[in-house]
C-alpha positions in Angstrom: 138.2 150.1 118.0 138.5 148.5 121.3 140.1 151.4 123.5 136.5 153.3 122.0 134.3 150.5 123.0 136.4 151.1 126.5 136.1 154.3 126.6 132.3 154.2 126.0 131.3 151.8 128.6 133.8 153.6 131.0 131.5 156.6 130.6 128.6 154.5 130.7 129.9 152.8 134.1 130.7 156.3 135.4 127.0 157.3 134.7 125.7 154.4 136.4 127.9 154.7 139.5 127.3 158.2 140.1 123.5 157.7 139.7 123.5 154.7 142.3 125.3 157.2 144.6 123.0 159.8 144.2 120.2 157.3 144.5 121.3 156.9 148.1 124.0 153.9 148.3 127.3 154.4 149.8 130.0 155.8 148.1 132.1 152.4 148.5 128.9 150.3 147.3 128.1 152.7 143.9 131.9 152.3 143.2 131.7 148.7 143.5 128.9 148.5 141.2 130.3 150.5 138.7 133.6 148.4 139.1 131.6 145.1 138.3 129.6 146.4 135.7 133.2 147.2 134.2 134.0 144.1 134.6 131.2 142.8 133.0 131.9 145.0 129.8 135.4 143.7 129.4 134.5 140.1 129.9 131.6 140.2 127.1 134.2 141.7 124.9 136.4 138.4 125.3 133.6 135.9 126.4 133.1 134.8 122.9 129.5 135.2 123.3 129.8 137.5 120.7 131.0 138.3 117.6 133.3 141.8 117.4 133.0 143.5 114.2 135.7 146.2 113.3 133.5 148.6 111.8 131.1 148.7 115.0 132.8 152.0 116.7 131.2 152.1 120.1 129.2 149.3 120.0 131.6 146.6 118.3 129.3 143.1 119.9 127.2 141.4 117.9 125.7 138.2 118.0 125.9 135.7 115.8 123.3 133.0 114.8 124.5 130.1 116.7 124.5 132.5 120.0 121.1 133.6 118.8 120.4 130.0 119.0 121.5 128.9 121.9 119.6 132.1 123.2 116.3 131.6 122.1 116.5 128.0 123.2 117.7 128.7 126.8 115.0 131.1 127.1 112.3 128.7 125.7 113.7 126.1 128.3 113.3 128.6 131.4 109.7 129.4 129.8 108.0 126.4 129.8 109.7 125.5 133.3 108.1 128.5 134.5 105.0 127.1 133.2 104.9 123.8 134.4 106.1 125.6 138.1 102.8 128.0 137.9 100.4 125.0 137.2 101.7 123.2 139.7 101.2 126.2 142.1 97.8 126.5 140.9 97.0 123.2 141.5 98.5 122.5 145.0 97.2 126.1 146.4 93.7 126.1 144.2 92.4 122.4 144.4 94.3 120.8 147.4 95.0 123.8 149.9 92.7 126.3 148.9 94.8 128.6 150.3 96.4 132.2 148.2 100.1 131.5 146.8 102.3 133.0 148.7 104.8 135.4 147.9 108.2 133.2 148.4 106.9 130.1 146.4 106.6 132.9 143.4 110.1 134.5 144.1 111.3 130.4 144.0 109.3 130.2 140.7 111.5 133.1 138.9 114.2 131.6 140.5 114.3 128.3 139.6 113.4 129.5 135.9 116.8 131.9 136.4 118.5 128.6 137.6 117.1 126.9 134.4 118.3 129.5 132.0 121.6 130.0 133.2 122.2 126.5 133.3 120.7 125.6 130.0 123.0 128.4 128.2 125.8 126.7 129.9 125.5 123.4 128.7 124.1 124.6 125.2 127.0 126.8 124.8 129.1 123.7 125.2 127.6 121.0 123.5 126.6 122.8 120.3 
């Protein structure tokens, strides 16, 4: 079961890398993407993150309800962070400057709600 769910994302790595190569990186650079994603498909197989079930051939991961949990409540806590950050760019460039958002304090908006996901799936993951 695991060599095919190897094999499979070996292919699907392969894919990817010669597509990113084709798509105009470096030879070095597709290769080094493809050897991360790799790398990412190996760890999510022992991560715990989820569940491996025998009879799953090629695509053995599934998750289980308390990763579905800790999920959905990451995501709610990078959600309403993201809220709270656009009213409060609304505010401050609407009422006080009266000026248009710029572009960087959005890219900090998605970032910080990034930050706040990542972050709350870390601490959820080892608390609950």
């Amino acid at each position: 079961m695991r060599m095919s769910y190897i094999a499979s994302r070996a292919v699907v790595v392969a894919v990817l890398a010669v597509a990113l190569y084709f798509g105009g990186l470096p030879w070095w650079s597709a290769a080094l993407a493809g050897g991360l994603a790799l790398a990412f498909f190996l760890w999510a197989l022992r991560s715990g993150r989820y569940v491996v079930q025998e009879k799953g051939g090629v695509t053995p991961l599934r998750r289980d309800e308390r990763s579905q949990t800790v999920t959905d409540k990451a995501a709610r806590n990078a959600f309403v962070v993201t809220v709270l950050a656009v009213a409060a760019l609304t505010m401050v460039y609407g009422r006080v400057l009266e000026d248009s958002v710029p572009v960087s304090a959005l890219v900090g908006v998605l970032g910080l709600a990034a930050l706040t996901y990542a972050l709350s799936d870390l601490f959820l993951r080892r608390t609950a």
